[in-house]
C-alpha positions in Angstrom: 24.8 0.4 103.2 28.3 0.6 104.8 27.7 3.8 106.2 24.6 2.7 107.9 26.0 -0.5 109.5 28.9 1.3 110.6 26.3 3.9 112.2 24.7 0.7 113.8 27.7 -0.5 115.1 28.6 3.2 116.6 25.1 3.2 118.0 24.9 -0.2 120.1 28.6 0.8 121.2 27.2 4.0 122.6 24.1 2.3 124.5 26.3 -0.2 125.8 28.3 2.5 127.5 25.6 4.5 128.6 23.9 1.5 130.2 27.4 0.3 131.9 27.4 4.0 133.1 23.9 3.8 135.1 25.4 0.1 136.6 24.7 2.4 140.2 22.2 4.0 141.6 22.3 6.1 145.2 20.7 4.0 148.3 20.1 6.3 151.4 19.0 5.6 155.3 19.4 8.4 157.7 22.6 6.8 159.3 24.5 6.6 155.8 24.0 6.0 151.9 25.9 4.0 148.9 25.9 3.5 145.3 24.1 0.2 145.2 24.8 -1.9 141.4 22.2 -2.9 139.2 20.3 -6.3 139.3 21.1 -5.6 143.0 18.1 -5.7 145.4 17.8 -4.4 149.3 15.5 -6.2 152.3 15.5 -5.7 155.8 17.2 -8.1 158.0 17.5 -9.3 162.0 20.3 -8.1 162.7 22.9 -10.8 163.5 25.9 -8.9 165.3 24.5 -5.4 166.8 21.2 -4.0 168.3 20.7 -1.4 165.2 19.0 -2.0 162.4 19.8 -4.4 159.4 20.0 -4.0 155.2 20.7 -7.0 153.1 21.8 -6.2 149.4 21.3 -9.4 147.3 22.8 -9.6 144.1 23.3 -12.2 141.2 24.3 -15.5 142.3 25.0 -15.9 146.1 26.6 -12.3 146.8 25.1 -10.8 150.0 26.1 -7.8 151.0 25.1 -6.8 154.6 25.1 -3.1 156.5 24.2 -3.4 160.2 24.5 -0.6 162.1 24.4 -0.1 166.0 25.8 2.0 169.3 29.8 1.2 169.4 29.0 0.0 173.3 27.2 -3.3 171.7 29.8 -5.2 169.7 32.9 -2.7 167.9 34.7 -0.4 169.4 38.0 0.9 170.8 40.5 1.8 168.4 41.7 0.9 164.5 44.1 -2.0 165.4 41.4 -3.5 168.1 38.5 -3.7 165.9 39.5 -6.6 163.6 40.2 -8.7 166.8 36.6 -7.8 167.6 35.6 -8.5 164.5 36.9 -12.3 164.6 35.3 -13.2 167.6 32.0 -12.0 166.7 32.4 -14.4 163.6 33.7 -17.0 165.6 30.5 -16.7 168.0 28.3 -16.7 164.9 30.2 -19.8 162.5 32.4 -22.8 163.0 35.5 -23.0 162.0 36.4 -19.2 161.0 40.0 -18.7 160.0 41.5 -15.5 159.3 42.9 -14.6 155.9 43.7 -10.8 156.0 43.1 -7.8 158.1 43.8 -4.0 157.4 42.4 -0.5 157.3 40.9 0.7 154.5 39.7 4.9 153.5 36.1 5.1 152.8 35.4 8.8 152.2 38.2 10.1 154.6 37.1 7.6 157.5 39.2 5.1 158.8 37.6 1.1 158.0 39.6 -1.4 159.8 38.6 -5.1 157.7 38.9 -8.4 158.1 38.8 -11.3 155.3 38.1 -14.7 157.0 36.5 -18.2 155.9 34.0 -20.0 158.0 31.7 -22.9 157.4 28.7 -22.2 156.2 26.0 -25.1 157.5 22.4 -24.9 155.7 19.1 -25.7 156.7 16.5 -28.3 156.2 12.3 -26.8 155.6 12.2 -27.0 159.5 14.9 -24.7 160.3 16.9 -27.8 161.5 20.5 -28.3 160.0 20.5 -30.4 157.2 24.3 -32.1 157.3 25.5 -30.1 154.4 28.5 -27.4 154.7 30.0 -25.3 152.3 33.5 -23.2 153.2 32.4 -19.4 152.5 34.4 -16.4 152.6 33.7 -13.2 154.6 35.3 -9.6 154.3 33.8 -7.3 157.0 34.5 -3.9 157.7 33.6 -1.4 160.5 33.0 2.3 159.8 32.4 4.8 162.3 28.7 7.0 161.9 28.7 9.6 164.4 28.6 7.8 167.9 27.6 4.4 166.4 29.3 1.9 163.8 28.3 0.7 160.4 29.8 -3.0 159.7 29.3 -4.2 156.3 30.1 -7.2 155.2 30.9 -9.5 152.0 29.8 -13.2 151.9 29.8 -15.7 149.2 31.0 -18.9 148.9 34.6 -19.5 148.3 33.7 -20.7 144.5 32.2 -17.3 144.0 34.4 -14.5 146.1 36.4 -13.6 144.3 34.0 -13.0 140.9 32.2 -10.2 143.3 35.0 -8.9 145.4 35.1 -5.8 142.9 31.4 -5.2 143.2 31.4 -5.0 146.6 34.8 -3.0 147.0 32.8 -0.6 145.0 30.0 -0.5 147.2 32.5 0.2 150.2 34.1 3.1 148.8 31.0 4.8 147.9 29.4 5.0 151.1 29.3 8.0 152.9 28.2 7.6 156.6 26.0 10.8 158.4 26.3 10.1 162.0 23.1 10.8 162.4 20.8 8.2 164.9 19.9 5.1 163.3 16.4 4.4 161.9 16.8 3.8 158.2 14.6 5.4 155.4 14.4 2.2 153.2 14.6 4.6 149.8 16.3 4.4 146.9 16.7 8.0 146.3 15.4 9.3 142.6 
């Protein structure tokens, strides 16, 4: 009887870690791919900052994760230390009151991502698309990656409550995507 619990125990200890293992799985367009979580789901968006195409990743709670991509003439460009400023007034066109928190350059895959970490306010919507009154201070981390002759920005947004709690998934998301430089049309697949 003791042998069998503890071969139990050693068993549900061993799915556990095989299911934690498989938390990922490889999302590709022609432009660039990532390791996308679990419980994680993709749609197609407008795109809100460049004339390429749009991919929300919506995950648990109010994590969006956004990859726009588009021609470096549109919105980003210029060099590593410019983009961030670039960066802030595209989110200051978009939200009120943004203020910066942090700005850097990351290494994802051996290519240069200049970031920036700012808050805004988030203002929401009544059924008629009209605003409602009600604003929330979120938090944003965008980055800008170079594909080829156009740029990939992703971003990070949740509200300030939440950042934090999904800052790791989405830091693991960053450093798993490898961008093709190849002309922008996405594939929409979740390779098998």
């Amino acid at each position: 009887m003791k042998t069998q619990l503890i071969a139990g125990i050693v068993l549900f200890a061993g799915l556990i870690l095989m299911s934690s293992a498989v938390s990922a799985r490889p999302y590709k367009t022609n432009s660039y791919s990532f390791d996308m979580p679990a419980g994680c789901k993709t749609e197609s968006k407008e795109n809100k900052f460049t004339t390429g195409n749009a991919l929300q990743v919506e995950c648990r709670g109010n994590a969006d994760m956004y990859f726009e991509i588009g021609d470096t003439t549109t919105d980003i460009s210029g060099t590593d230390e410019e983009q961030p400023d670039q960066m802030l007034s595209l989110l200051s066109d978009r939200w009120d009151n943004v203020n910066e928190v942090e700005r850097g350059i990351k290494q994802v895959n051996n290519v240069t991502a200049p970031f920036i970490v700012a808050t805004y306010d988030q203002t929401f919507l009544n059924l008629f698309g009209l605003e409602n009154g009600n604003k929330e201070e979120w938090v944003l981390m965008m980055a800008a990656i170079k594909a080829g002759n156009d740029t990939l920005l992703v971003q990070y947004r949740n509200d300030a409550g939440h950042y934090e709690k999904f800052l790791a998934t989405f830091e693991k998301m960053l450093a798993s995507i490898q961008a093709k430089g190849l002309p922008n049309e996405p594939v929409d697949t979740l390779a098998q």
